[in-house]
C-alpha positions in Angstrom: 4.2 3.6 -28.7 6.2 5.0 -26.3 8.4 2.5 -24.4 10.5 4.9 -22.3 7.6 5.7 -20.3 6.4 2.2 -19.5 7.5 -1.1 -18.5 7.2 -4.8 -19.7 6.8 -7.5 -16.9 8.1 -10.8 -16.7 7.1 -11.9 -13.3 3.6 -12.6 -11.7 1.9 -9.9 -9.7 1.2 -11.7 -7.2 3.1 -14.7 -6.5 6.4 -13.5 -8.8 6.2 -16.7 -10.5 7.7 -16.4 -14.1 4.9 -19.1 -15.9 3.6 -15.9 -17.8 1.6 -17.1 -21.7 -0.2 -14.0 -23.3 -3.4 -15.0 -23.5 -4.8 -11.8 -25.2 -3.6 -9.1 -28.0 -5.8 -5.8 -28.1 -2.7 -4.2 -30.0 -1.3 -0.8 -29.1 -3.5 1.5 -27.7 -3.2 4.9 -26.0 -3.5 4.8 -22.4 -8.0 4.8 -22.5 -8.8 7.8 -20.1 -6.1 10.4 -21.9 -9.1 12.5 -23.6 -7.3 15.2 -25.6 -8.0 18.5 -26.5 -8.3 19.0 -30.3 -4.9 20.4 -31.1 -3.2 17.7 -29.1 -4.6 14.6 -31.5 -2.4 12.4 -32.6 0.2 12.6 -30.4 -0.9 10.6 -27.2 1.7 8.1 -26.7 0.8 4.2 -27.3 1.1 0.5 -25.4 0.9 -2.7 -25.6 -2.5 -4.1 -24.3 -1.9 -7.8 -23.7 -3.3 -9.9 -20.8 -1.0 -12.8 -19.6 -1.9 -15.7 -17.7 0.2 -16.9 -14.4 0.8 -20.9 -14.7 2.1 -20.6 -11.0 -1.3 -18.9 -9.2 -3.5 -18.2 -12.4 -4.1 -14.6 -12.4 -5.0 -13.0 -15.5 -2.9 -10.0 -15.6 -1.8 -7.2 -18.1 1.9 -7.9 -19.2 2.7 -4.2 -19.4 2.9 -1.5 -16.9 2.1 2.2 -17.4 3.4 4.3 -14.8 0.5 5.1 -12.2 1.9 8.8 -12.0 0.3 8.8 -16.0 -2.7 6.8 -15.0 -3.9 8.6 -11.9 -2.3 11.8 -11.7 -5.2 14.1 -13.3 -7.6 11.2 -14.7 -11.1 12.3 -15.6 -13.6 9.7 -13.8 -15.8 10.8 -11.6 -17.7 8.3 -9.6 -20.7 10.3 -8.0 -22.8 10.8 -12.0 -24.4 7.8 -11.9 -28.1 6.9 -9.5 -27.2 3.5 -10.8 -23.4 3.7 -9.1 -24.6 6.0 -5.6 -27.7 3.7 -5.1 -24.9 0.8 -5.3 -22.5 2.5 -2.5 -25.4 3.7 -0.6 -26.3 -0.4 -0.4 -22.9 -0.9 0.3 -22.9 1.4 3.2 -25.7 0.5 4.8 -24.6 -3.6 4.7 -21.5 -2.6 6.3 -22.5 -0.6 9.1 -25.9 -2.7 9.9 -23.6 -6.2 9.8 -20.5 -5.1 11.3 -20.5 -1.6 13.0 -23.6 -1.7 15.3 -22.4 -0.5 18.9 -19.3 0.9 18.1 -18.8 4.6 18.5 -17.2 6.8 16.4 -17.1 4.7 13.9 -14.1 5.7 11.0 -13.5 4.9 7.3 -10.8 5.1 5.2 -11.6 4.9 1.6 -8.8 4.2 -0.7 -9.0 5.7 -4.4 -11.9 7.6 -3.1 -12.5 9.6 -6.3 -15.0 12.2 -5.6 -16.3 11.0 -2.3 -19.6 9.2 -4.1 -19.3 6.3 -1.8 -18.1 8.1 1.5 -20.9 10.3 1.2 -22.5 7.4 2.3 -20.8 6.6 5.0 -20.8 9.6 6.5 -24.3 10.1 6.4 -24.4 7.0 8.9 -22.5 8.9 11.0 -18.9 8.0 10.2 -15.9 9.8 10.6 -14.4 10.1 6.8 -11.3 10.2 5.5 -10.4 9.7 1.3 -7.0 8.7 -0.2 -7.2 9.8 -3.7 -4.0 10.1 -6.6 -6.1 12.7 -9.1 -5.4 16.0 -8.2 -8.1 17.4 -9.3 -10.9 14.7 -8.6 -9.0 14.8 -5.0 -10.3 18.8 -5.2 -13.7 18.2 -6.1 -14.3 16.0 -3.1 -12.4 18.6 -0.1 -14.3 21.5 -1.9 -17.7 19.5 -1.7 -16.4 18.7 2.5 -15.4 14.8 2.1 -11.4 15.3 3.8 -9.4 13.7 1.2 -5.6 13.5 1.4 -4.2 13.9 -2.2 -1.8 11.3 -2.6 -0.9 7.5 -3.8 -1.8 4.9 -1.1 1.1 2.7 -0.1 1.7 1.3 3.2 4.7 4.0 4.2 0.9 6.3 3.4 -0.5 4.0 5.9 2.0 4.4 8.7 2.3 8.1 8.5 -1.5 8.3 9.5 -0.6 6.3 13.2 -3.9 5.4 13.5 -6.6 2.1 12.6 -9.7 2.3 10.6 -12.8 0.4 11.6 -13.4 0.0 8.0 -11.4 0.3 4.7 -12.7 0.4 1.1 -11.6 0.4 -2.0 -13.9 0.2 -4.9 -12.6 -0.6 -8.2 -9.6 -0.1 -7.1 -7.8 -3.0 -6.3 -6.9 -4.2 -10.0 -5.3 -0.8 -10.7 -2.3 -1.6 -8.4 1.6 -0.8 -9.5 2.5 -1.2 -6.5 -0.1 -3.9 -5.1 2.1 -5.2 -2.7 3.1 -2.1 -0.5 -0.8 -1.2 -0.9 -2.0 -4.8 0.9 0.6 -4.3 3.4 -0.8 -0.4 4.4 -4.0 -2.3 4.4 -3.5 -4.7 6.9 -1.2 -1.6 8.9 -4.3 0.4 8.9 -7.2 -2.4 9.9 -8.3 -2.3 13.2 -8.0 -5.8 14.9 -11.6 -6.4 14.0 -11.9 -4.1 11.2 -13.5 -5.4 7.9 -11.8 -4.5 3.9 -14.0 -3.6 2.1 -13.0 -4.6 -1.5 -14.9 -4.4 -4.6 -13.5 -5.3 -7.9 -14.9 -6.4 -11.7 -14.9 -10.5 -11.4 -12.8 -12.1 -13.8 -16.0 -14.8 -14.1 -18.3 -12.0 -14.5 -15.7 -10.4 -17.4 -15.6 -14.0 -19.4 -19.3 -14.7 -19.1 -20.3 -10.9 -20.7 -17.3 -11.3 -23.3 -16.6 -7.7 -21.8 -12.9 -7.1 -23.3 -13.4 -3.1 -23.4 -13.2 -3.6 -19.5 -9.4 -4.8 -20.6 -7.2 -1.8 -20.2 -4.1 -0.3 -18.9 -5.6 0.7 -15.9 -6.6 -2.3 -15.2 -3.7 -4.2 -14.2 -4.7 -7.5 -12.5 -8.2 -9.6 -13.6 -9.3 -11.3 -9.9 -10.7 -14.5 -9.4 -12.1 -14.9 -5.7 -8.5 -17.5 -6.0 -6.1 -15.2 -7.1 -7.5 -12.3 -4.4 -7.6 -15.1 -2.3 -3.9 -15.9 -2.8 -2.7 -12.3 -2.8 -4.2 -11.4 0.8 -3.1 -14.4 2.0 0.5 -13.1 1.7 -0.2 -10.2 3.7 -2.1 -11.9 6.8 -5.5 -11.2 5.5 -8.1 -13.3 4.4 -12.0 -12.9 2.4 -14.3 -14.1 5.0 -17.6 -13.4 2.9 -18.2 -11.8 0.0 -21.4 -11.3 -3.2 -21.7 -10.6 -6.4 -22.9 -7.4 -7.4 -24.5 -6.3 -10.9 -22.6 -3.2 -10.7 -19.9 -2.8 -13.7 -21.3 -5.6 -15.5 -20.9 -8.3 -12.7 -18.5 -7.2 -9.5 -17.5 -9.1 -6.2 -18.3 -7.3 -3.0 -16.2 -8.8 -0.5 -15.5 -8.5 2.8 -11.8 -8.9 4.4 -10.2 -9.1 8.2 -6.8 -10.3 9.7 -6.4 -13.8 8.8 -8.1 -16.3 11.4 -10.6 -13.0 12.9 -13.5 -14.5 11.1 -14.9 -18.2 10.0 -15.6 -18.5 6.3 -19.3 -17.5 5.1 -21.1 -21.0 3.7 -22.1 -18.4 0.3 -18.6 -17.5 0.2 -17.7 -21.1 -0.1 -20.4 -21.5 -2.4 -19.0 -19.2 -4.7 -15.6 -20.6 -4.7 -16.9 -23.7 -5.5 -18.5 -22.4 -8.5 -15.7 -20.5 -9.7 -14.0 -24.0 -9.6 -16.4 -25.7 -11.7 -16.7 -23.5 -14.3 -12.7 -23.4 -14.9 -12.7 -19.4 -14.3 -8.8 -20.1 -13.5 -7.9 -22.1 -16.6 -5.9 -21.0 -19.4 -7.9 -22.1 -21.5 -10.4 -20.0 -20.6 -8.6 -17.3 -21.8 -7.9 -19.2 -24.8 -11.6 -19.1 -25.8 -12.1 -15.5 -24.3 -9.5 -14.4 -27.0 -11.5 -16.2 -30.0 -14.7 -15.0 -29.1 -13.5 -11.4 -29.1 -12.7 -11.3 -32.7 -15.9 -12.7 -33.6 -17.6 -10.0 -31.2 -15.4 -7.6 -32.9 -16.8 -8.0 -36.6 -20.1 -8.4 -34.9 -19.9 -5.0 -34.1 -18.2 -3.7 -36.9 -20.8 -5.2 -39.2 -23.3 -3.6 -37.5 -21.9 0.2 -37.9 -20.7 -0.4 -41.3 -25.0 -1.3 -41.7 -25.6 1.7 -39.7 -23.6 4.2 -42.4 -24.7 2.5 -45.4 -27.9 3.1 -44.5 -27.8 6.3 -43.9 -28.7 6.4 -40.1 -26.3 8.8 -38.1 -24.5 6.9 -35.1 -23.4 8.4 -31.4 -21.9 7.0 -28.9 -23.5 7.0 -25.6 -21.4 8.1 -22.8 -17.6 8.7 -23.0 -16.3 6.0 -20.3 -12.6 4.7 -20.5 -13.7 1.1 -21.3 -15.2 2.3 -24.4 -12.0 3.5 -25.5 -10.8 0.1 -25.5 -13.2 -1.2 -27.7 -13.5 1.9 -30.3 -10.1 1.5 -30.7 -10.1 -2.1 -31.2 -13.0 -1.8 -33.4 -10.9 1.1 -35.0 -14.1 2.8 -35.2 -13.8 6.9 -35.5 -15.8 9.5 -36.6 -16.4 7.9 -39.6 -19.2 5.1 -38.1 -19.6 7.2 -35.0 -20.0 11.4 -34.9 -19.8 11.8 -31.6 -19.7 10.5 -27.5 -22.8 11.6 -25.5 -21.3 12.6 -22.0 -22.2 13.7 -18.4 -19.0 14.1 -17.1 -18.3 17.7 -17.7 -14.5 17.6 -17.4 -14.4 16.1 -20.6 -16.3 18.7 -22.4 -14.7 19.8 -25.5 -12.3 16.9 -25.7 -11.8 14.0 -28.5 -11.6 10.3 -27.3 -8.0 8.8 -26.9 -6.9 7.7 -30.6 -10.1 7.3 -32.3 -10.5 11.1 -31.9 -14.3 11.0 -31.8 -15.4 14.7 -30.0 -17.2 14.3 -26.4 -20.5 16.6 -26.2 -22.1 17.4 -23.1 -25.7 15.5 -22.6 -27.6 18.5 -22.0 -25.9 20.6 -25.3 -27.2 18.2 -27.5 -29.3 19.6 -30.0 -31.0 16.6 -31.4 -30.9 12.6 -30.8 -29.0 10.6 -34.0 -30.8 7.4 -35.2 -28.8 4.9 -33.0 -26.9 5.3 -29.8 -23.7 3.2 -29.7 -24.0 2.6 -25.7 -20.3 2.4 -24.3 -21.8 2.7 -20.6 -23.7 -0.7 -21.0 -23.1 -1.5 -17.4 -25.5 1.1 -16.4 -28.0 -0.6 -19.1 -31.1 -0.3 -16.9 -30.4 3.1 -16.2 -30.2 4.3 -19.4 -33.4 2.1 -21.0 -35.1 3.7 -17.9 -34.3 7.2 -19.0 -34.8 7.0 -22.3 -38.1 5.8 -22.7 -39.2 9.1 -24.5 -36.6 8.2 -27.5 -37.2 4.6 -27.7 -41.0 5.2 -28.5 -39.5 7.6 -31.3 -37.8 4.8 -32.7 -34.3 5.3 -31.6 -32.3 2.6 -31.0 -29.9 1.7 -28.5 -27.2 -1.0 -29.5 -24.9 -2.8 -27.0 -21.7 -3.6 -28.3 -20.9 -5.9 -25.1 -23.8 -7.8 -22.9 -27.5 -8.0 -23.8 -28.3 -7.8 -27.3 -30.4 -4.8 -28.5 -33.9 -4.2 -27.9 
């Protein structure tokens, strides 16, 4: 571990209220996304992974802070790999500019955390002026080399004011739970909206997380857990307000929603619908947390039971994909090369590289030079996709286990 470079907190996110219970141990883990080259292993620095639970506003919330200049500063995602992810923004896209954008002329975008451009793209294929906000210096490169303008910086709201303009429409996908500074971000937000501009905001639902017992989707970049209540009590603070939102399969179960200035627009009746539900099913208890916490370990020796059965029988074990959840849970599991050779990867910035602490080596999809016996899917979010593609190996016999979700087929 390496205190010096991070931060306990003893205050609510949102609300500041100090009601804080730990709800969840994952241990200390290296920050998930910090691939490392071979003669580097060993030495990424370590943190607490703990989730807290507000007794003031209820947010589910990590209880440590690693600095987003670590985070986000050269971080190796890249949004744009997946048909399952562009076929999602294109939707996205096409909802917001049909429902809210019709007449107006230009029409502008400002995505926020824009990663590669994937989901401006989009956008500016329905004839939107662009422009990306995005921390990674080299992701931020990839998009402006590939012509999506994107301004290579963090978004906060002094950002916001130096652009002296209004957006029609602002997005942030997956985003919004990775805020250090969450408060100056909402502020810029509601700086930059036009008067009857729509947020876009799309984020991994807390209800969604519980339901799928999805704790690799716990880590440190992932700061705050949102239930359509705790967003809801968050923008409220900053004169905004959800006036519809959906749930989306993408990541395993995400909310779409849709935000203006507080008062601009009525309440959708599905919105309310959803927030109802959410209420029934005690999303925002503690105890819900409670169980979350005991059904992870019994999930973990699921899992480990079934790679220890894997080895002992002599089948050879990859990992499929590379993504920073998985990380979480391999490290958790403290599965290494021992139960898993290797992690099958698109992303071709992480070619060559081992995963944080587990050391397990990434190799590129197409250098493979044969399929193991069982793939270990850490991308199960894109589930369908990969059972779609892989059609050819399943009649072979290879199987395809998911640690998290659906069980295997």
């Amino acid at each position: 571990m390496c205190p010096a470079a991070g931060r306990p907190i003893t205050h609510c996110r949102i609300c500041g209220g100090s009601r804080l219970e730990p709800v969840i141990d994952l241990g200390v883990q290296p920050w998930a996304n910090h691939f490392v080259r071979p003669e580097e292993a060993g030495t990424e620095p370590r943190y607490p992974l703990r989730v807290a639970h507000c007794g003031d506003c209820s947010l589910a919330q990590l209880d440590y802070t690693v600095p987003k200049e670590i985070l986000f500063g050269h971080h190796t995602y890249l949004s744009g790999l997946t048909r399952t992810l562009t076929d999602h923004f294109a939707a996205v896209a096409r909802d917001v500019d049909t429902r809210f954008m019709q007449g107006r002329t230009p029409r502008t975008i400002l995505d926020i955390g824009s990663n590669d451009g994937a989901q401006l793209r989009e956008y500016r294929a329905r004839g939107f002026s662009v422009l990306g906000v995005e921390s990674s210096a080299p992701t931020a490169r990839i998009a402006n080399e590939a012509g999506t303008e994107t301004v290579h910086a963090f978004f906060d709201e002094s950002l916001a004011r130096s652009f002296g303009r209004t957006f029609d429409v602002i997005n942030a996908s997956g985003v919004f739970f990775h805020l250090e500074d969450l408060h100056s971000v909402t502020d810029g937000i509601r700086h930059c909206l036009a008067a009857d501009g729509v947020f876009v905001v799309q984020f991994i639902y807390v209800q969604s997380l519980l339901r799928n017992l999805a704790f690799d989707q716990l880590y440190h970049e992932h700061l705050l857990y949102y239930s359509l209540e705790t967003i809801g009590a968050l923008l409220q603070r900053h004169g905004l307000e959800m006036f519809d939102a959906h749930v989306s399969p993408i990541h395993g179960g995400s909310v779409v929603g849709f935000v203006g200035h507080r008062g601009q627009r009525d309440p959708s009746s599905r919105l309310k619908l959803m927030q109802a539900a959410e209420q029934e099913a005690g999303t925002n208890a503690r105890e819900s947390y409670r169980q979350f916490a005991r059904d992870i370990l019994v999930k973990r020796q699921a899992n480990l039971a079934f790679l220890h059965g894997e080895r002992q029988a002599g089948r050879r074990v990859f990992g499929m994909g590379a993504p920073v959840k998985g990380n979480t849970l391999l490290n958790y599991l403290q599965a290494g090369p021992d139960l898993i050779e290797c992690l099958v990867e698109k992303n071709p910035t992480r070619k060559g590289l081992l995963s944080p602490g587990m050391h397990i080596p990434v190799v590129l999809e197409d250098e493979l030079a044969a399929p193991p016996d069982t793939y270990f899917v850490l991308a199960w979010n894109f589930r369908d996709e990969i059972l779609r593609n892989n059609q050819h190996l399943l009649a072979r016999g290879i199987r395809f286990h998911f640690p998290v979700g659906q069980a295997t087929p």
